[in-house]
Backbone bond lengths (Angstrom), bond angles and torsions (degrees), N, CA, C in turn:
res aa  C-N    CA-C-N  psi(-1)  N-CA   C-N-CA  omega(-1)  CA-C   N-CA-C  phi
1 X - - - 1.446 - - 1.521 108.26 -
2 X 1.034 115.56 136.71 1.698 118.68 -172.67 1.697 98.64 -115.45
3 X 0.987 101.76 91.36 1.695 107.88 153.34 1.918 123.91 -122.83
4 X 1.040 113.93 -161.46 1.918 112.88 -177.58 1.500 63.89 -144.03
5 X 1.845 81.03 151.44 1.389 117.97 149.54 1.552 114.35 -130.58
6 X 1.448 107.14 164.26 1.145 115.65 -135.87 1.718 71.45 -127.87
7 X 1.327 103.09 108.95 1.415 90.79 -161.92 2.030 90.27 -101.76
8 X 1.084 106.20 -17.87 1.659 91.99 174.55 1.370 120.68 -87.98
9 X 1.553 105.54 16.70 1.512 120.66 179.22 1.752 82.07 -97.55
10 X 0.883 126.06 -76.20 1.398 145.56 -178.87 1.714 102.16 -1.17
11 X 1.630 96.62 -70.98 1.470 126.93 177.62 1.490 113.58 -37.77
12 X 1.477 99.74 -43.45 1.616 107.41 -170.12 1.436 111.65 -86.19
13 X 1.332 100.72 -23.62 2.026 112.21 168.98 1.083 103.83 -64.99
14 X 1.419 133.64 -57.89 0.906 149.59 -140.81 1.937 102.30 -90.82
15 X 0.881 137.92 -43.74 1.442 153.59 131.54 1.390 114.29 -32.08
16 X 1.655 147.72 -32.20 1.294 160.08 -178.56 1.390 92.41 -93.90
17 X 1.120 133.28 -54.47 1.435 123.70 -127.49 2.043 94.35 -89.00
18 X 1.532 113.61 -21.64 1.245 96.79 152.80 1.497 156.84 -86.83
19 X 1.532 95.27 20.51 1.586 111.13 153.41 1.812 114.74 -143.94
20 X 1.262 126.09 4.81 1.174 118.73 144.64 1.915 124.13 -148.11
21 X 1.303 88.20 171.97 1.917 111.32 -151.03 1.750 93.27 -61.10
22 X 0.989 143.94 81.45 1.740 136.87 171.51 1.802 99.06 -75.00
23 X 1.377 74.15 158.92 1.774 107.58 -166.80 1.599 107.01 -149.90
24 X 1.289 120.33 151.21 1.239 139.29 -164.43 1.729 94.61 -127.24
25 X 1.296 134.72 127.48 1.341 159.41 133.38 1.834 114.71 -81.23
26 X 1.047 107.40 103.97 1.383 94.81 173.28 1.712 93.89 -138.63
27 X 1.399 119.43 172.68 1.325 140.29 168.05 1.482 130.25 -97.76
28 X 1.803 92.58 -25.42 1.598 100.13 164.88 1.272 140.12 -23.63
29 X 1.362 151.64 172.41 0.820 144.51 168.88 1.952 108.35 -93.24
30 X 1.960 88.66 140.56 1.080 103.32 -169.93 1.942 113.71 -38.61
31 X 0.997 119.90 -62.41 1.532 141.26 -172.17 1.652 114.36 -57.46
32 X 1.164 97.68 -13.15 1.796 106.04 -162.57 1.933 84.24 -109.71
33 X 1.600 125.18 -46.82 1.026 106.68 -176.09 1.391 134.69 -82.61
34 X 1.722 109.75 -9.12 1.106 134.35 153.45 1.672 123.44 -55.96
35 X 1.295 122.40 -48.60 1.056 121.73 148.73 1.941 148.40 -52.96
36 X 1.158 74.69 -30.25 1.663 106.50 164.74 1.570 107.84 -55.79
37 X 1.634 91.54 -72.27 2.063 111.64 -176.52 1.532 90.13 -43.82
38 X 1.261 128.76 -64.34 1.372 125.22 -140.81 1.642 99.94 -80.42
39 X 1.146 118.04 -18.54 1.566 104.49 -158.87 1.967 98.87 -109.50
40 X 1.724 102.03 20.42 1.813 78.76 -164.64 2.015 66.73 -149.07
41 X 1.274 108.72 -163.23 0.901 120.57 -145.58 2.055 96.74 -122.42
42 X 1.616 97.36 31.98 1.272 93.10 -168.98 1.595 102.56 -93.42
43 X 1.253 124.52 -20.62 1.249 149.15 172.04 1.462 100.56 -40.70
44 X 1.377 127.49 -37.43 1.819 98.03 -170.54 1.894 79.64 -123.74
45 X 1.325 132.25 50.79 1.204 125.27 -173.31 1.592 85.79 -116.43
46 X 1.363 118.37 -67.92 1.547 144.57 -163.96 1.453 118.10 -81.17
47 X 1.730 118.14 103.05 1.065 115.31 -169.24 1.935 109.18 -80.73
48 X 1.185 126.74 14.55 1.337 150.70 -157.61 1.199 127.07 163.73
49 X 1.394 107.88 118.43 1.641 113.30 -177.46 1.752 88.28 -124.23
50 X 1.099 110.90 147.69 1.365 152.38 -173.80 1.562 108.78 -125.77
51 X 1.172 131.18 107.35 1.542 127.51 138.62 1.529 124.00 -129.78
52 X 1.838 83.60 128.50 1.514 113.55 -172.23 1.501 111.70 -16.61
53 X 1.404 147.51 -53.73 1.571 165.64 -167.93 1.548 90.48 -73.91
54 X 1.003 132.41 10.17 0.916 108.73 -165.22 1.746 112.84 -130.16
55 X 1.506 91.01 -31.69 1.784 118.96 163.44 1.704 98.13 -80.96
56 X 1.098 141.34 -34.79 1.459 168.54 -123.53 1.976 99.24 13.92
57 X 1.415 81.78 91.65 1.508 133.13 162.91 1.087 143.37 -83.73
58 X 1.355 173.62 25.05 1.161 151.18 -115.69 1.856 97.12 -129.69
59 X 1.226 99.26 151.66 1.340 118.29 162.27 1.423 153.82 1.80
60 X 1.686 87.92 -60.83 1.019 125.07 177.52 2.109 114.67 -88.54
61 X 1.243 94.45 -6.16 1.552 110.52 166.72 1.602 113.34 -99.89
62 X 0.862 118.03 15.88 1.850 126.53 -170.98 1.163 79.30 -68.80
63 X 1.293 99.87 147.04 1.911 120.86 144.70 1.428 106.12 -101.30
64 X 1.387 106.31 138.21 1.583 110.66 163.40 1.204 117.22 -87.45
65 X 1.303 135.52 155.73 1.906 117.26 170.84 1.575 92.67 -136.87
């Protein structure tokens, strides 16, 4: 799987996540972000992952406020 990590994003999750609850929103596809969680170290980062396909969501339904 070819993705980047953003490893000073990582740092800052990883620094947050011991005094508050983080969550992941993405639009990705279900199967690609599942694989992702499992194969990297996002799994004990993200107390909730959300993807859009999954609420059946897309984009183009955003509200702005």
């Amino acid at each position: 799987m070819n993705i980047t990590i953003d490893e000073k994003m990582l740092d800052y999750i990883k620094d947050k996540h011991n005094n508050y609850l983080i969550g992941m929103i993405t639009d990705n596809k279900t199967d690609r972000i599942d694989a992702i969680i499992n194969n990297f170290v996002f799994k004990e980062l993200f107390d909730v992952v959300v993807i859009s396909a999954d609420v059946h969501s897309r984009k183009s339904e955003r509200i702005c406020l």
